[in-house]
N, C-alpha and C positions, 0 to 999 in steps of 0.2 A: 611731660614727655617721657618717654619709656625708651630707654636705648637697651636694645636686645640684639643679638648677635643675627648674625642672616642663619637662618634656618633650625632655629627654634621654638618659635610657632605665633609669630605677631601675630596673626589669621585666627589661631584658636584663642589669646590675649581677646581682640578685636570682637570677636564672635559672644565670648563667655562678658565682655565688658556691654554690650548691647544686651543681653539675657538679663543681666545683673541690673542694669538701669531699670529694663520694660521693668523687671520688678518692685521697683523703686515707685512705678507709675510714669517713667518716660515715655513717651509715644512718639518722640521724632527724632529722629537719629537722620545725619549728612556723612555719609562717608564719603571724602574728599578724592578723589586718583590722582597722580600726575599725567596718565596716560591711556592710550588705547587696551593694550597687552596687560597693564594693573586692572584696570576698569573691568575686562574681558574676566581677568581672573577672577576677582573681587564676585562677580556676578554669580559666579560658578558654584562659590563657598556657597552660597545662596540658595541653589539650584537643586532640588531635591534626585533630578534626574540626572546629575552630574556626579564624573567620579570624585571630584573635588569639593564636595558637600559638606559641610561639618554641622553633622549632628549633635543632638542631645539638648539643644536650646528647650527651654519651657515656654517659651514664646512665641511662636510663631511671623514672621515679622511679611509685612505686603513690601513688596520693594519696587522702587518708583525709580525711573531711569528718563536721561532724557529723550526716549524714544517713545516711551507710553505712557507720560505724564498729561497729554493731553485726553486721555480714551475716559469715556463715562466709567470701566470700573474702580479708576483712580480716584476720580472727582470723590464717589461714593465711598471710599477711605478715606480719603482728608475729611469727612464728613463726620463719618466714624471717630468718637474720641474713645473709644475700647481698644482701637486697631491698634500695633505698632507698625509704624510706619518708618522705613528705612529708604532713604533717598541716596541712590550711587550717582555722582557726578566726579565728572572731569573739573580739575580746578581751573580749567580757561573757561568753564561755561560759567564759571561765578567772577572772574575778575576780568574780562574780556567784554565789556557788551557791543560791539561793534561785528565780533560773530555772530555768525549766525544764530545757532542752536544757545547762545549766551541771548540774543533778541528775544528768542520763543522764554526761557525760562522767565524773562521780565514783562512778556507782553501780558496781555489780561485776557484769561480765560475761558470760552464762554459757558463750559462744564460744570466750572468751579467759582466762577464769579469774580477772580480776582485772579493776579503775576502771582505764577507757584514761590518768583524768589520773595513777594511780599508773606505771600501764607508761610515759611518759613521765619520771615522776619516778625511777624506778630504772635511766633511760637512764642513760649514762654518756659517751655520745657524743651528744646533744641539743645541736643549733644551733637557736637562738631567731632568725628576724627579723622586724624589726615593722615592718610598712609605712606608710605617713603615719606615724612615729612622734611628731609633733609631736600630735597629736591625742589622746593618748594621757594630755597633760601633766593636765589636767583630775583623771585618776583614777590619779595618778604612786604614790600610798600605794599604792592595791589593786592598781594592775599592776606595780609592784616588790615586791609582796609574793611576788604569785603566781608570778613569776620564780624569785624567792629560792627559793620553795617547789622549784621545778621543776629547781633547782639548775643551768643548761645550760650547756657547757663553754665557749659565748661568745653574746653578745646585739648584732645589728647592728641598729642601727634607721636606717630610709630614710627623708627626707623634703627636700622642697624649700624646707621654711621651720620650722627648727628655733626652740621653746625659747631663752627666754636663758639660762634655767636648766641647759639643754643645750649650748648652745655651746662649754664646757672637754670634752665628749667627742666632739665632733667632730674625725676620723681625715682627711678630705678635706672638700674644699669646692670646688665647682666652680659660680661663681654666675651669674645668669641674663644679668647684661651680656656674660661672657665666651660662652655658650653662640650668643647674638645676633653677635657678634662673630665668630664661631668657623664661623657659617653651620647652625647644627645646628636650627636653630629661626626662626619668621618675626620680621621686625621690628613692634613693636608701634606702633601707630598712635595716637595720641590723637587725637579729632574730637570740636570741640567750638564752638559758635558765640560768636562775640564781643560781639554784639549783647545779651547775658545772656539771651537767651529756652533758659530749663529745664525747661518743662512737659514731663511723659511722653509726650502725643500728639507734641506734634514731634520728638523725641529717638526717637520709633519709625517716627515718620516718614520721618527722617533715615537710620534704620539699614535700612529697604526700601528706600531708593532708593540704599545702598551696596550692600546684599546685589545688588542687580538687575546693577550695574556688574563685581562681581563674578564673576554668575553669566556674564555675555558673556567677562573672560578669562578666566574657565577655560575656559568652551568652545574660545574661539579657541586656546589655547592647547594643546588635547587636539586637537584637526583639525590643528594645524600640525609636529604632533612625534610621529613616529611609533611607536607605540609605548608609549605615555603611555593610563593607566586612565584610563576616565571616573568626575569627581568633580564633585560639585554641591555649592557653597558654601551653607551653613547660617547662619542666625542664632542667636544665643544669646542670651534676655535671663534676668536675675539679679531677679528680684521680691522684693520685701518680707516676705509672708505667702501663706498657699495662696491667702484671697480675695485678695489681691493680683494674685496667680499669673492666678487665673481670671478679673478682670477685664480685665487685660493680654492672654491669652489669645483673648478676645472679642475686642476691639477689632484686634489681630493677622488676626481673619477676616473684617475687614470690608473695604470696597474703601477704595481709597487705601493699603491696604497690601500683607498678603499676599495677602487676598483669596479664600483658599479654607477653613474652618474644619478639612477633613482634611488639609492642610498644617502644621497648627499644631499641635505636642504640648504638652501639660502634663505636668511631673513634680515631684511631692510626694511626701510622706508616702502619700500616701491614692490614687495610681496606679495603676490597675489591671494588671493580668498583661500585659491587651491591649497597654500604654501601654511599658509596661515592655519589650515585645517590639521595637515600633516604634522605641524608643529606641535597643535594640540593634543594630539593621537599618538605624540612620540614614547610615552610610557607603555603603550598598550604592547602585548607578546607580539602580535601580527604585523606592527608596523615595522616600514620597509627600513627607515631612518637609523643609520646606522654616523653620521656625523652633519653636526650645525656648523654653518657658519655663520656668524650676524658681526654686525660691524659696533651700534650702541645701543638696540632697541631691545635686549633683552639684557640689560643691568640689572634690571629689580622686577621684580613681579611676577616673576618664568618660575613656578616651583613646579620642579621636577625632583623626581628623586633616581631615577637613572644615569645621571652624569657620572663618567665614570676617570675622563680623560681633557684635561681643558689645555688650550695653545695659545696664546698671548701672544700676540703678532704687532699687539702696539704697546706703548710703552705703559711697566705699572709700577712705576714709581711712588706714583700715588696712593696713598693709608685704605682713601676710602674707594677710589678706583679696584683696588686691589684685592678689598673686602667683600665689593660687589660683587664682582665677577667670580671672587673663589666662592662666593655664596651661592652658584647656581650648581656648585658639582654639592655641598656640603651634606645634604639630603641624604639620610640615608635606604637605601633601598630593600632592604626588607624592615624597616622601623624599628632596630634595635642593631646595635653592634654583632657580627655573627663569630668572632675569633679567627679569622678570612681575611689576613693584614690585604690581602687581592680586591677586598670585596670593600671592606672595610674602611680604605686608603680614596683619595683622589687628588689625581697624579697632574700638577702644573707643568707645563712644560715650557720655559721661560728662560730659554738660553742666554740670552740678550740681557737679561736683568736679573740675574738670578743670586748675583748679591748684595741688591739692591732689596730684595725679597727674605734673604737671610736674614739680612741689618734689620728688618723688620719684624724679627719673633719673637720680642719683646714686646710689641703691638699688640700682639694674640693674648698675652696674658695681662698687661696694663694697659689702658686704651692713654695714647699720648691727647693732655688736654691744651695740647696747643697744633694747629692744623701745619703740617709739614710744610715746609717749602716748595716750591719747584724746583725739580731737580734738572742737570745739563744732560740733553742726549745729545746725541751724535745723529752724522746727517742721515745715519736708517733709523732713528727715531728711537734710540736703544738710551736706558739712562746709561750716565756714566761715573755719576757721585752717589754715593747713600749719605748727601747733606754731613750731623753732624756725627753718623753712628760710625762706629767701629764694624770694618766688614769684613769678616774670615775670609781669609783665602781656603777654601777647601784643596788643594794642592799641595799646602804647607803644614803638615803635623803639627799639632800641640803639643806641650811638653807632657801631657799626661795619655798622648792617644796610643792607644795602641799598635801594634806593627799590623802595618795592613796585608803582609803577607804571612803564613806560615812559617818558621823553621824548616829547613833541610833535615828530613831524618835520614842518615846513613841505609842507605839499603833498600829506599823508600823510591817508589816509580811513583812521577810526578808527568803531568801532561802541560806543559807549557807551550800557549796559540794551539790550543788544541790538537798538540803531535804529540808523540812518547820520545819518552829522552831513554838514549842508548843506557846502558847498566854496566860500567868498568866493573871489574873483578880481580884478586888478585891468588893463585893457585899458590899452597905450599910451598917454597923451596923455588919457585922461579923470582928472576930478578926483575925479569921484565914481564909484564902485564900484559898481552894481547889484550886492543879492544874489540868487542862484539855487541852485537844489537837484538836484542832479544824483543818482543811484541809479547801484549799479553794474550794475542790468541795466534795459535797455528792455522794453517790452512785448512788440515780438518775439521777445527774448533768452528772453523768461518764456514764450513759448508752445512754445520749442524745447524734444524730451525732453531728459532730461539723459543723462548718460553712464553707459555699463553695459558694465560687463566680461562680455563674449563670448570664446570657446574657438572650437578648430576647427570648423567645419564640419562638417554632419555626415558618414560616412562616408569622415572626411579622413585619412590615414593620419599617424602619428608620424615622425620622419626622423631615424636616426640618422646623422650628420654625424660623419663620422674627422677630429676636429682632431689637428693635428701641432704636439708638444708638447716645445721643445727642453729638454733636460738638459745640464748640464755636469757632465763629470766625469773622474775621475780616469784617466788611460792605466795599463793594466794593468802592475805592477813587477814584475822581473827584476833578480836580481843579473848578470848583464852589465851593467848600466845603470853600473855601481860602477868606477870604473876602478881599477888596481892600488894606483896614486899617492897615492890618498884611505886604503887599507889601511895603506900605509906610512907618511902623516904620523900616523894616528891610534894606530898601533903605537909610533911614537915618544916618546910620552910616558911609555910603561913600561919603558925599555931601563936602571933603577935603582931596588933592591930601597927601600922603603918601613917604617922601623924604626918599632915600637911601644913606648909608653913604660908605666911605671907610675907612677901620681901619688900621693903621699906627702903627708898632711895630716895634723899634730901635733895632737893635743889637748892645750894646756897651760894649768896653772893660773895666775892670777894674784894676788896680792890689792891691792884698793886702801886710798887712804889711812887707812878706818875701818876695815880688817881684812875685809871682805870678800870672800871666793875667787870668782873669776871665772875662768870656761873660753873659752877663745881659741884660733882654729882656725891654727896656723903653717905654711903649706904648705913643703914640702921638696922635694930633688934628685931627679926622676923616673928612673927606672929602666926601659932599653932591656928590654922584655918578648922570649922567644923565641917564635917564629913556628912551625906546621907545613910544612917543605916538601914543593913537589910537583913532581915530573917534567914537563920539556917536556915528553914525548910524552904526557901528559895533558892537560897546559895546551892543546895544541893541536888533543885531542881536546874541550873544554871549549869552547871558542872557535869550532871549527864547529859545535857544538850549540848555539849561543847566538846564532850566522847562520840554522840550518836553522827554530829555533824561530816565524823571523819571515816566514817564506816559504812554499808550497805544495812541498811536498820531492819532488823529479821527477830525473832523471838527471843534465840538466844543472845544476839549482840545485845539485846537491850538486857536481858538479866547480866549478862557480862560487865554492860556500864554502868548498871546501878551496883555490884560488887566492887566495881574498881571504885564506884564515888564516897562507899561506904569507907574502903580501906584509906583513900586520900584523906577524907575530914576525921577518920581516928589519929592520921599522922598530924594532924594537925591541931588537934589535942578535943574536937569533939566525940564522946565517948558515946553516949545514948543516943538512940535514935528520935528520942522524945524530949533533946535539949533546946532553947528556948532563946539560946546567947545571936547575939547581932553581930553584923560584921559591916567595918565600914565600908565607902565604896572603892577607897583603892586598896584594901586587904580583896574583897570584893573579885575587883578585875583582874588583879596580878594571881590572884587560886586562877580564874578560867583560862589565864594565859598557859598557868603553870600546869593545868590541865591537858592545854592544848598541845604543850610543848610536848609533854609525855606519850601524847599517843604519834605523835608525828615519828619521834626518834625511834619509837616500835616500829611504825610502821616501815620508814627509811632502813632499819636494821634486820628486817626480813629476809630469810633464807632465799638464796637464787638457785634454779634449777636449770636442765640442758632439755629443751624441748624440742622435738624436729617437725620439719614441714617438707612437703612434698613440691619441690618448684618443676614447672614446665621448661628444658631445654630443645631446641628445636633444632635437629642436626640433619645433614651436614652441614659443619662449616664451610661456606661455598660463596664466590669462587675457590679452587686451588690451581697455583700457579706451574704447570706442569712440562718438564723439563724436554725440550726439545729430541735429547739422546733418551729417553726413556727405553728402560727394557723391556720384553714380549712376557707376559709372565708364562708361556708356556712353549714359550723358541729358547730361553735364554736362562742360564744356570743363576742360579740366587749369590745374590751379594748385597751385602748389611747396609741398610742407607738407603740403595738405591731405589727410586723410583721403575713401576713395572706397572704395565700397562696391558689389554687384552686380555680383560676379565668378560666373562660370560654376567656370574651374577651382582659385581660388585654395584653399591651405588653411586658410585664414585669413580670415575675412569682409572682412577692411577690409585694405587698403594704404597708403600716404603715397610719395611719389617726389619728387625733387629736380631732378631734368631730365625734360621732354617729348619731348625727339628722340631718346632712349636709351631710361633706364628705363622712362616710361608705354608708349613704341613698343614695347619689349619686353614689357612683362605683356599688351598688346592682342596682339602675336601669342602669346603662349603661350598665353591664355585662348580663344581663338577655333581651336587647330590641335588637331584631333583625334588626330596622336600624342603630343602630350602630355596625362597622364592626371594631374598636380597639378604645383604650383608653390608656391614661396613666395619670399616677399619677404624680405631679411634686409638689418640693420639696420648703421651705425655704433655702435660699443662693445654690440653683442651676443656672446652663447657661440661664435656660429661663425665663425671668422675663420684665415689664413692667416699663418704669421710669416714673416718677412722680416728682411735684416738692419738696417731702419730701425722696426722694431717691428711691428705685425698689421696687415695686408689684409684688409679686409670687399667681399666680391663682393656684387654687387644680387640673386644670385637660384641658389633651386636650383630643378632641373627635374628631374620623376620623368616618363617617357616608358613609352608602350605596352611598352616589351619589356623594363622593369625598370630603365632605366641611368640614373643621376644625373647630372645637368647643373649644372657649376655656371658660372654666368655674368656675363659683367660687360660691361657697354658704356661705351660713352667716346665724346667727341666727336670729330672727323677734327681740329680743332686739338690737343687733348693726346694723343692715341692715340700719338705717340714721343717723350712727354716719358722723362726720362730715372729718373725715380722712376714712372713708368707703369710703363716696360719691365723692372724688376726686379721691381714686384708680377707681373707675366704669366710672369716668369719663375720666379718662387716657386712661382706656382699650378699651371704646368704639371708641377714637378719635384713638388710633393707630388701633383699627381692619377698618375704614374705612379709615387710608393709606397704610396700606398694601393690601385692596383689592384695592385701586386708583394705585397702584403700580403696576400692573396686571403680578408681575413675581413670586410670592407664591400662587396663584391659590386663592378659595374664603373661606375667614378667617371672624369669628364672634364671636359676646365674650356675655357670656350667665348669666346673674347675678339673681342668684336664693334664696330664703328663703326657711326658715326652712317649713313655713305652704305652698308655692310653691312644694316643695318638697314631702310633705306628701298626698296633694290632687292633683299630676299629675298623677302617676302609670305608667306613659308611657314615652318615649322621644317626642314623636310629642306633648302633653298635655300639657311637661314640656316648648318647646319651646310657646306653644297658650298664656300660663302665666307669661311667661317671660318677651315677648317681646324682643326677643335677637337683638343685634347691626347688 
């Protein structure tokens, strides 16, 4: 048996252990259901047409149900011993023969010639697996009988919460804290109020106005990540009985909650086809289903991955009760953890037992191998013992918890129940303190809009800016770099043969004082081993192979290697190149090591150099969030900071400036000169910036002009214009605008470096560039 946490992947387990078998040469595989909704799923995994498909099998498998086990294309695979053949059955249709559909599996076939449940029993390669096999324990007699009966070469049953009775046959265990831990599954959330208020209107209450919070990050979070399915977070509540169900249900469509009654599904016993379809369609973007209620028929089997919000309305005292159900939110909805604690999370809401659930987070990380007791509710079905655990009161600090609230800082406006608290003061020299009630906004402040993120303009183009992007890196290696000297000391080490020994260890007996024989290990006199020898003029071809290996092998690298192999074997005391002497074979290896080593440490100890590249920035940054009181920029006199607004050609609705005799004077003639056809303002610690050797230069402004050519600009005032960190950023900016026009794949780029008194006697853009002199 395999006990794996609920939402882990028993199904791909299941799936890749049928693949693995057919390989083996299995041909008959019984997957066992407890039920309709397993069964239904089960089938699906199967279903090539289905979202619920699990691919990549090498097998192919014919799947046989008790609906179309009767039809001639069946007969014709059981016939088949090439086929895999997988057979989905309900486990009342194998221990039941008094049903119906349990009579047809044993009656005799006139297709096949024989009871399909015989053709299974004179299989001889029959794998049995049974799925929730915990569920099973109830009728352990009659479905070990029928096992027995069926004889199968081996029986795996799956489940996330086994039997105690089962637990000595469990093969793995993979439990649900490790699973949480592991990231494979969302972290589960207990929400629960402190105040003790447990009635089910508030507690569904509660669980709309999580679902709602929900519903905004996944949105936000599918807009923001490219790429990412749209998924609509679902509720789930757990009712008592069908009328249970159907009361829940109702009040679920009324306002203050969900609010829409075709939003709301029921599912029981007693569900229609219609409901049942809905159910199945609840992942999909279009569906209407925005909360379930089911009472017991969707414990196991129900893999969804949209549950975002679950309500427990009957008692979950219960280890494995508790495991199931939180197994149907666990799933997680885009298949991997997104750092979206919103998205991430799913949210129980278990007023009623919620420290009975606490007592239990030791469960997540060790599974308890002995099955809980029953615990006391009370007469609304609430538990009211966690048996023998210790249960936090969450109301009562720990000696180590932190202050739940803030510190009071002197001075500091605080909002408590969401009002402003008045602000005593006390003036110089009075004794008495008048108090007063200050607001942090005036009436004016409140008639002002507020602030809205605005994008470019319209008809305003995008601007891709060539930022120049330095690299360090390695100077290209050459064995010239290697001088002779470094060959010859490192050759030195081997200029004497390297003897191998053999080691000699006695086994002897001893006995001690009560006659006991004792074995004792006596090591002995090692013995010089003989070695293979090998020819210099090997070793030396060995040795430039062991240089070339490490290089781009070219004409000169290989005269290179054979120089550096010459210098090595003179430090190593071979002189002639017509010498004759052998070497053994670990003198041998330790040269080509010694070789190797040599050229590695050149090559690691190579010169690095500053290279640059040309990276694509894409501006404006946009949205910008733009201040309700914005100023006119040609109603309204300049002031440092401020945002201004009602520009002609900006790309960007609003700008801000920091000087008036530069930057406002320069955006007033750009916006106003007819060859220029946009402009934009850029910022300190924005994308587009120039590097330098004191770090990044941010210029005040690009300009896009009538005949295509990019401006980028900067003004200064006549006092800094030759400061001496001035004239290095002018000089950065001029040397990258002529590589980026040497680059010829950002069109023609110039960089325009203007003063205050440039500025004031241009009037024009063509004037501005005659005085410039731009790059």
């Amino acid at each position: 048996m395999a006990d794996l946490a609920t939402g882990v992947g028993k199904t791909f387990l299941m799936s890749s252990l049928i693949d693995y078998c057919a390989t083996q040469g299995v041909r008959h595989v019984l997957v066992v259901t407890p039920g309709s909704v397993i069964q239904a799923k089960t089938l699906a995994n199967f279903d090539q047409a289905s979202t619920k498909f699990v691919a990549g099998a090498d097998h192919e498998p014919f799947i046989i149900t008790p609906e179309n086990f009767r039809s001639a294309s069946v007969s014709t695979a059981l016939r088949d011993e090439e086929v895999l053949k997988v057979f989905v059955f309900n486990v009342h249709q194998l221990i039941s023969p008094g049903r119906k559909n349990s009579r047809k599996v044993r009656e005799t076939d006139e297709n096949l010639g024989d009871a399909l449940y015989d053709y299974l029993r004179k299989s001889d390669d029959l794998l049995v697996i049974s799925d929730e096999h915990h569920i099973y324990h109830k009728d352990a007699t009659a479905f070990s009988g029928a096992i027995r009966d069926l004889s199968p070469f081996a029986l795996v049953g799956l489940t996330a919460t086994p039997a105690e009775s089962d637990l000595p046959k469990v093969v793995f265990q993979y439990t649900l804290g490790e699973a949480i831990a592991d990231h494979h599954v969302k972290i589960p959330v207990i929400v629960y109020r402190k105040d003790g208020t447990k009635d089910e209107k508030t507690q569904l209450q509660d669980a709309c106005t999580l679902l709602r919070q929900k519903e905004t990050a996944y949105s936000e979070y599918c807009s923001a990540t490219a790429g990412a399915p749209t998924v609509r977070p679902v509720l789930f509540v757990v009712a008592a009985s069908i009328e249970h169900a159907t009361e829940v249900g109702q009040l679920l469509a009324g306002p203050d909650f969900i609010g829409d009654e075709r939003a709301v599904l029921e599912v029981t016993s007693e569900s229609s086809d219609e409901a049942l379809a809905a159910l199945a369609a609840v992942e999909s973007p279009n569906s209407a289903i925005r909360a379930i209620v089911s009472v017991n028929k969707l414990k196991e089997g129900w893999d969804v991955k949209n549950i975002g919000v679950i309500v427990a309305l009957r008692r979950l005292a219960s280890q494995s009760l508790t495991e199931q159900i939180l197994g149907r939110g666990l799933r997680l909805p885009f298949g991997a953890r997104t750092g979206v604690p919103m998205v991430d999370q799913v949210d129980l809401v278990a007023h009623d037992s919620y420290r009975q659930l606490l007592a239990q987070k030791d469960v997540l990380r060790e599974r308890m191998h002995t099955t809980p007791k029953a615990d006391e509710v009370d007469e609304q079905g609430a538990a009211t013992t966690a048996g023998d655990l210790v249960v936090p009161d969450p109301s009562v600090p720990t000696e180590d918890a932190a202050p739940t609230e803030p510190p009071v800082v002197p001075g500091e406006l605080v909002e408590p129940d969401g009002g402003l608290e008045p602000l005593t003061w006390t003036t110089e020299g009075e004794s008495e303190a008048p108090e007063a009630l200050f607001f942090i906004e005036s009436e004016a402040r409140r008639s002002e809009a507020a602030p809205s993120p605005l994008s470019r303009v319209a008809g305003a183009p995008q601007i891709t800016f060539p930022r120049r992007e330095a690299r360090l890196t390695y100077a290209a290696f050459t064995l010239s770099d290697l001088p002779d000297g470094d060959a010859h000391a490192a050759g030195a080490r081997f200029s004497a043969e390297v003897p191998t020994f053999l080691a000699k260890d006695a086994l002897e007996a001893e006995r001690d004082l009560m006659g006991e024989v004792a074995i004792v290990v006596a090591p002995q006199n090692n013995v010089e081993a003989q070695q293979v020898l090998t020819g210099i003029d090997t070793i030396r071809e060995d040795l430039t192979s062991a240089i070339l290996r490490q290089v781009t092998e070219t004409k000169s690298e290989r005269a290179a290697a054979r120089r550096l192999t010459r210098a090595f074997l003179k430090g190593a005391g071979v002189i002639g190149a017509t010498e004759t002497a052998h070497w053994g074979e670990i003198r041998r290896q330790q040269a080509i090591h010694g070789m190797s080593d040599l050229i590695r440490a050149a090559h690691a100890q190579r010169k690095r150099e500053m290279t640059y590249e040309l990276v694509s920035v894409m501006l404006p940054v946009e949205p910008v969030l733009v201040d309700g009181a914005a100023k006119n920029a040609y109603n309204d006199v300049f002031v440092k900071g401020l945002q201004f607004v009602g520009w002609q050609r900006n790309v960007m609705p609003v700008a801000a400036f920091d000087a008036g005799s530069t930057e406002w004077a320069i955006a007033h003639l750009l916006d106003r000169d007819p060859d220029i056809k946009w402009w934009l303002r850029l910022y300190t610690n924005g994308p587009a910036f120039i590097p330098t050797v004191d770090g990044n230069y941010f210029p005040d402004f690009i300009a896009l002009d009538a005949a295509g050519a990019h401006w980028v600009i900067e003004g200064k005032s006549d006092k800094n214009a030759h400061d001496a960190d001035v004239m290095r950023k002018r000089e950065a900016a001029e040397n990258w605008a002529r590589a980026v026009r040497d680059a010829e794949e950002y069109g023609d780029w110039h960089y325009v470096f203007a003063t205050e008194s440039h500025i004031k006697h241009a009037g024009s853009w063509a004037a501005l560039k005659v005085v410039t002199d731009p790059e």
